[in-house]
C-alpha positions as CSV (number, residue, x, y, z in Angstrom):
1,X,-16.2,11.9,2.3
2,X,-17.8,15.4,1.1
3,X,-14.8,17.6,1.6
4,X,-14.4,21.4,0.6
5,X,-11.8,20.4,-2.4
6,X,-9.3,23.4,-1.2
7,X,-9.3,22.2,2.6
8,X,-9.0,18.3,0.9
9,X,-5.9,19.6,-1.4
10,X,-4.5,21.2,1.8
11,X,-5.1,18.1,4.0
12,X,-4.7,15.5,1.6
13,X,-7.9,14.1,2.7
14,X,-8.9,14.2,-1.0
15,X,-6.2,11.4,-2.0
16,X,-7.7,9.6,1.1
17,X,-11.4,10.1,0.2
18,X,-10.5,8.3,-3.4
19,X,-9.0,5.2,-1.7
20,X,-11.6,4.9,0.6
21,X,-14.1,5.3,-2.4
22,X,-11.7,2.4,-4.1
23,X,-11.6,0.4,-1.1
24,X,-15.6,0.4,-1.0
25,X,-15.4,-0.4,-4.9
26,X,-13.1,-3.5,-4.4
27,X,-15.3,-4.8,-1.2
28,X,-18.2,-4.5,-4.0
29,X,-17.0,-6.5,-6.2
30,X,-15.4,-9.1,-3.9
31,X,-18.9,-10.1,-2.9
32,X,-20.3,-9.9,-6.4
33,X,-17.9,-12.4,-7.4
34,X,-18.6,-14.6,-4.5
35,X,-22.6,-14.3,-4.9
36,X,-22.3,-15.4,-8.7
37,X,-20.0,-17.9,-8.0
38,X,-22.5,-19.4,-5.7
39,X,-25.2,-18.9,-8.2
40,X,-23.3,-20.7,-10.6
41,X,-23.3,-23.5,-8.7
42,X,-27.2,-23.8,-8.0
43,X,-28.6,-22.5,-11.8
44,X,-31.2,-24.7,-12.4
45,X,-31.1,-25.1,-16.4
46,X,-27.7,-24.6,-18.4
47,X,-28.8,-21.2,-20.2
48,X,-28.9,-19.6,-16.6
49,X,-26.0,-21.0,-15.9
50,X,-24.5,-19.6,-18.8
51,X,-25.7,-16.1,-18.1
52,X,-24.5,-16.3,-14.5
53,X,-21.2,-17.5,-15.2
54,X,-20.4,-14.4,-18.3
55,X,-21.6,-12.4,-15.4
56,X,-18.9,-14.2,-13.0
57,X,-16.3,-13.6,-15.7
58,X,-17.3,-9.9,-16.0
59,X,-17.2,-9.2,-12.2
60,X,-13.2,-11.1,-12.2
61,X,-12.3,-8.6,-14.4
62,X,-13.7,-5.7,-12.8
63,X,-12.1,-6.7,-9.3
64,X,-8.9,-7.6,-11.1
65,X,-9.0,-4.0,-12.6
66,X,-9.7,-1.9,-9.5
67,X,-6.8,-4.7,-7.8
68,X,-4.4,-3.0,-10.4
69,X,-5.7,0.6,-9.8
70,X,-5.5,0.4,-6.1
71,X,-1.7,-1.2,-6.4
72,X,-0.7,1.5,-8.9
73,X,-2.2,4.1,-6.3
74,X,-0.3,2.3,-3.3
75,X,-3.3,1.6,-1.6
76,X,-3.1,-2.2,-1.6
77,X,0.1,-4.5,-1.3
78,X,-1.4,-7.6,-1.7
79,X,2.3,-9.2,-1.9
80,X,3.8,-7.9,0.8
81,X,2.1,-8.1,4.3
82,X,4.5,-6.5,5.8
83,X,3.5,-2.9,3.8
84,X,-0.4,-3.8,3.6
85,X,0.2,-3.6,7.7
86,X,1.9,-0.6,7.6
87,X,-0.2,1.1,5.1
88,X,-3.3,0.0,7.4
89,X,-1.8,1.4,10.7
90,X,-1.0,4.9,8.9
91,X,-4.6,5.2,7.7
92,X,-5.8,4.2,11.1
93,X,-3.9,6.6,12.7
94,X,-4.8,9.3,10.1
95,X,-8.8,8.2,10.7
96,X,-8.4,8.4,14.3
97,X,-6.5,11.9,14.1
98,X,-10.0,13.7,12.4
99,X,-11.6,16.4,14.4
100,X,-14.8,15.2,15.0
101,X,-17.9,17.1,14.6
């Protein structure tokens, strides 16, 4: 979201406009581990599937960062439904509460 940083500040939009960003970031990199995964499995000759699977390792460890940066931000609660639901219903709410232009 491209907000005027002094009307984000005032809003808060600006914390919201960074989780969002996060949120996109961790969808990212959900499917990139899926798609090597699955590439893994069909590499043709062992040096591809070498390649593929550092590649695999490197994208675990980039979701399992962000993972930690969204549950140190509060933005995810992987462990407790319960608050993920919550947490989802507030940002709904604040989404649907947006002037629109």
């Amino acid at each position: 979201m491209n907000t005027n940083p002094i009307i984000g500040n005032l809003t808060g939009m600006n914390a919201l406009s960074d989780q969002v960003v996060a949120i996109d970031l961790l969808i990212a990199a959900k499917s990139g581990v899926r798609n090597y995964a699955m590439a893994v499995t069909e590499a043709g000759t062992p040096e591809i599937k070498e390649i593929l699977t550092r590649h695999l390792v490197e994208a675990l460890y980039m979701h399992e960062q962000i993972s930690a940066y969204m549950v140190e931000k509060g933005w995810c609660h992987a462990w407790d439904t319960n608050e993920q639901i919550t947490l989802d219903l507030n940002n709904i709410n604040t989404a649907l509460d947006l002037p629109t232009l």
